[in-house]
C-alpha atoms as one frame of an Amber mdcrd trajectory, in Angstrom:
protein
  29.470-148.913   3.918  29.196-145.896   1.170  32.213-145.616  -1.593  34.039
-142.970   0.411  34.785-144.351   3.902  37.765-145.714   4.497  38.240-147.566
   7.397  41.114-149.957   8.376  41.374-151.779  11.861  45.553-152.276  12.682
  46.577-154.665  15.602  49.283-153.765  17.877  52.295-156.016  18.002  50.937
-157.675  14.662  50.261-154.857  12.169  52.592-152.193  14.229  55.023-152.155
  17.125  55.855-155.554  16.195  59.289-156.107  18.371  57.175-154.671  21.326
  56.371-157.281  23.877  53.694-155.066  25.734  52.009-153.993  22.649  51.826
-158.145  21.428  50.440-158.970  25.353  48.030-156.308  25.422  46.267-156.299
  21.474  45.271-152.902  21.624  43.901-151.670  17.561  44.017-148.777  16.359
  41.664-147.316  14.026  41.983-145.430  11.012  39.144-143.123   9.424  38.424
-141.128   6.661  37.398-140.483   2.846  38.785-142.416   0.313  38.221-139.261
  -2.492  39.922-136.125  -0.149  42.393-139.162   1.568  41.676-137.216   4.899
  41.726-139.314   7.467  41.734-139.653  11.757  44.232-141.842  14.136  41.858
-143.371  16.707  44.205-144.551  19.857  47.444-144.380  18.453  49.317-146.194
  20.922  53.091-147.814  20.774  54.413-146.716  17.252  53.478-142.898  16.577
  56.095-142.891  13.388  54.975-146.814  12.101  51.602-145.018  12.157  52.524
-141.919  10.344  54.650-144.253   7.701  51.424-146.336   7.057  49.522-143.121
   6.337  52.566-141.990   4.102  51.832-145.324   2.080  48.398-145.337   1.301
  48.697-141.752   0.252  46.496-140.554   3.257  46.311-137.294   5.158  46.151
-137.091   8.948  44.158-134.247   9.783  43.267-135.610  13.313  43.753-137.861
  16.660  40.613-139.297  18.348  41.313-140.561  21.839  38.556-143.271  22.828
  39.675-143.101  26.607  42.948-142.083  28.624  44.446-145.001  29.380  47.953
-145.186  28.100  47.595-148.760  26.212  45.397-146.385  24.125  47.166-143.032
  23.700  50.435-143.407  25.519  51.738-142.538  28.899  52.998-144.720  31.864
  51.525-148.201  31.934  52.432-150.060  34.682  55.274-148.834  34.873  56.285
-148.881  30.963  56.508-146.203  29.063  54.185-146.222  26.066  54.651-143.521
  23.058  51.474-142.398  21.934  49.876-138.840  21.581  52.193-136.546  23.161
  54.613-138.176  20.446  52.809-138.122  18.049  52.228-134.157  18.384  56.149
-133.972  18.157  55.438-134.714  14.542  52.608-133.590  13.155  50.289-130.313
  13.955  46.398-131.548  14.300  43.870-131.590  16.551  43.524-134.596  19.460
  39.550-134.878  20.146  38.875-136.066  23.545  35.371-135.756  25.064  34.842
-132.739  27.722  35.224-134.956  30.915  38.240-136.546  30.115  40.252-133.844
  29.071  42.416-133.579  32.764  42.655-137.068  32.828  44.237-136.905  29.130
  46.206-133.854  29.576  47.808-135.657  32.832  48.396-138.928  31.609  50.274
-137.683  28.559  51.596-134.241  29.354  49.702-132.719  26.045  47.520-129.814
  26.540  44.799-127.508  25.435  45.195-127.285  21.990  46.171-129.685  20.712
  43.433-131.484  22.974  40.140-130.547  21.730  37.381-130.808  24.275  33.704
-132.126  22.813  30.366-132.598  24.187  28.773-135.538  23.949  27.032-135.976
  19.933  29.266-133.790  18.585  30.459-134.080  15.094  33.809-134.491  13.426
  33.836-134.277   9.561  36.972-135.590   7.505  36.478-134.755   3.914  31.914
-136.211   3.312  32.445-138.470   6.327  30.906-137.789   9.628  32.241-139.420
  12.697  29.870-138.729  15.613  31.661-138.845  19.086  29.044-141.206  21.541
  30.126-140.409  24.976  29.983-143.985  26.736  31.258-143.255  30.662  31.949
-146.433  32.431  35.602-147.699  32.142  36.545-143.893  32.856  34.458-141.158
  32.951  35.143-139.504  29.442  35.422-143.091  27.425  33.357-142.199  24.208
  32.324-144.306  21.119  32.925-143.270  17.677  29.656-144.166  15.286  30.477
-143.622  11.101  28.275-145.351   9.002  27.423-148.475  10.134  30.864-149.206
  12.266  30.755-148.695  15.733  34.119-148.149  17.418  33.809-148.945  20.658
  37.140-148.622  22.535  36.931-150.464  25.882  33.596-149.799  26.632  32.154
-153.021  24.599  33.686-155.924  23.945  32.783-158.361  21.906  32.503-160.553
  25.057  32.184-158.386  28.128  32.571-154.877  28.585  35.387-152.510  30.215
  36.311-152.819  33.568  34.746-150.593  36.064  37.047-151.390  39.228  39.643
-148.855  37.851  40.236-144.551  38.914  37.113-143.103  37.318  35.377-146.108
  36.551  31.465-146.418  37.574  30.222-149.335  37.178  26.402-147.480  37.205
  27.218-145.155  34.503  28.419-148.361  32.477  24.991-149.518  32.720  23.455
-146.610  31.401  25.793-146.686  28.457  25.082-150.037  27.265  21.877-150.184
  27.847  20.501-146.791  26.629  23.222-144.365  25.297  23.936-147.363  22.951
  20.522-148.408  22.239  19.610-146.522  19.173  22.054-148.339  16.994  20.462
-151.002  14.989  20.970-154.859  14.973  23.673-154.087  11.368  25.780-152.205
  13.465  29.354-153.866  13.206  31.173-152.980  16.514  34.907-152.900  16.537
  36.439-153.070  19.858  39.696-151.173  21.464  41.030-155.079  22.167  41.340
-158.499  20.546  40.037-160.200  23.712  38.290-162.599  21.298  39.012-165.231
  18.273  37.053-162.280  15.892  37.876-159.152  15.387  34.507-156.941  15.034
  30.867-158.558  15.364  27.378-157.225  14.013  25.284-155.400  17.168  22.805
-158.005  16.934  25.215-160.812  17.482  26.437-158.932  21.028  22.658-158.390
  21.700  21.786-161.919  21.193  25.158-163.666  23.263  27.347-161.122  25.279
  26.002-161.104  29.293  26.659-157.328  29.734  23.695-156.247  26.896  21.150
-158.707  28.354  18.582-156.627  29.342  18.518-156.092  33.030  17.510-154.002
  35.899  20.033-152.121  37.691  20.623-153.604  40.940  20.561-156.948  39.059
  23.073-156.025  36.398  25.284-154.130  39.286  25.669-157.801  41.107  26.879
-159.875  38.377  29.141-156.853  36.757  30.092-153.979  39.188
């Protein structure tokens, strides 16, 4: 990790939303990003507690200059859950003016979920580049768990949303899930990351909170390498 990344993983119902039952049951983390010189920094899935989010910020002296959305559902960026309501995006962009990066495909499905348009949604391709202050954050679209679920790569920190766990990977029984495009995500559009790469996922489904690459290579079932059909019968 270089001198100027900042990075700090925050655990719903722990580190925010703390009187929330839903947040506590469903250990969502959010993400923040940036440069520790220009104090820029990104919101990844800012579910729950839009203003606990924006008073952290306000504390370590940082700057939000954007929102990256890993994936639609609402435990990630707000909207109706089951039934709850969960504050997230469309809240958040009550408050503050900046851009909401969502990859290409998901952008209805974002847009729907939360009510929040085109801007502040910005549509990307897949690879494309977001720079807060000398940091580049490269946006890995991962379909699978929904068809516009992306990864965000800085350094050598993998966020990874709900695509990978750090024991099992995102459901693919769900609207816009494919379990065949999952595949192809963790076995090849992930594949170029090396061994050091510390993955930190959307959930704490596990006793850890973020694992090295190689440690998910070597014991979680979904990166073993497999054929297709073979992978598709113990995980579709």
């Amino acid at each position: 990790m270089s001198d100027r990344l900042y990075f700090r993983q925050r655990l719903s119902g722990r580190d925010f939303a703390t009187g929330n039952l839903l947040a506590r049951q469903m250990a969502n983390f959010t993400y923040v990003v940036g440069d520790v010189l220009t104090r820029e920094v990104l919101l990844v899935d800012p579910a729950y507690a839009p203003e606990e989010h924006l008073s952290f910020l306000a504390g370590e002296e940082l700057t939000l200059v954007g929102v990256v959305a890993t994936h639609y559902h609402a435990d990630h960026i707000g909207g109706n859950l089951m039934g709850h309501v969960v504050s997230g995006i469309a809240e958040l962009a009550a408050l503050v003016d900046v851009p909401i990066h969502v990859q290409m495909s998901e952008t209805t499905w974002v847009s729907q979920g939360t009510g929040v348009g085109v801007p502040p949604i910005i549509p990307h391709e897949p690879g494309d580049v977001l720079h807060v202050g000398a940091i580049e954050v490269t946006l890995v679209h991962t379909p699978g768990h929904t068809p516009g679920s992306q990864c965000l790569a800085v350094e050598n920190h993998l966020i990874s949303g709900d695509t990978l766990f750090l024991a099992g990977c995102g459901r693919t029984d769900l609207p816009g899930s494919d379990a065949r495009e999952m595949y192809v995500s963790l076995q090849e559009r992930l594949s170029y990351l090396s061994d050091e790469t510390l993955v930190y996922p959307g959930h704490l489904y596990s006793p850890e909170s973020f694992a090295t690459l190689g440690d998910l290579r070597a014991h979680n079932a979904v990166l073993a390498p497999r054929e297709l059909d073979e992978w598709l019968a113990y995980f579709s």
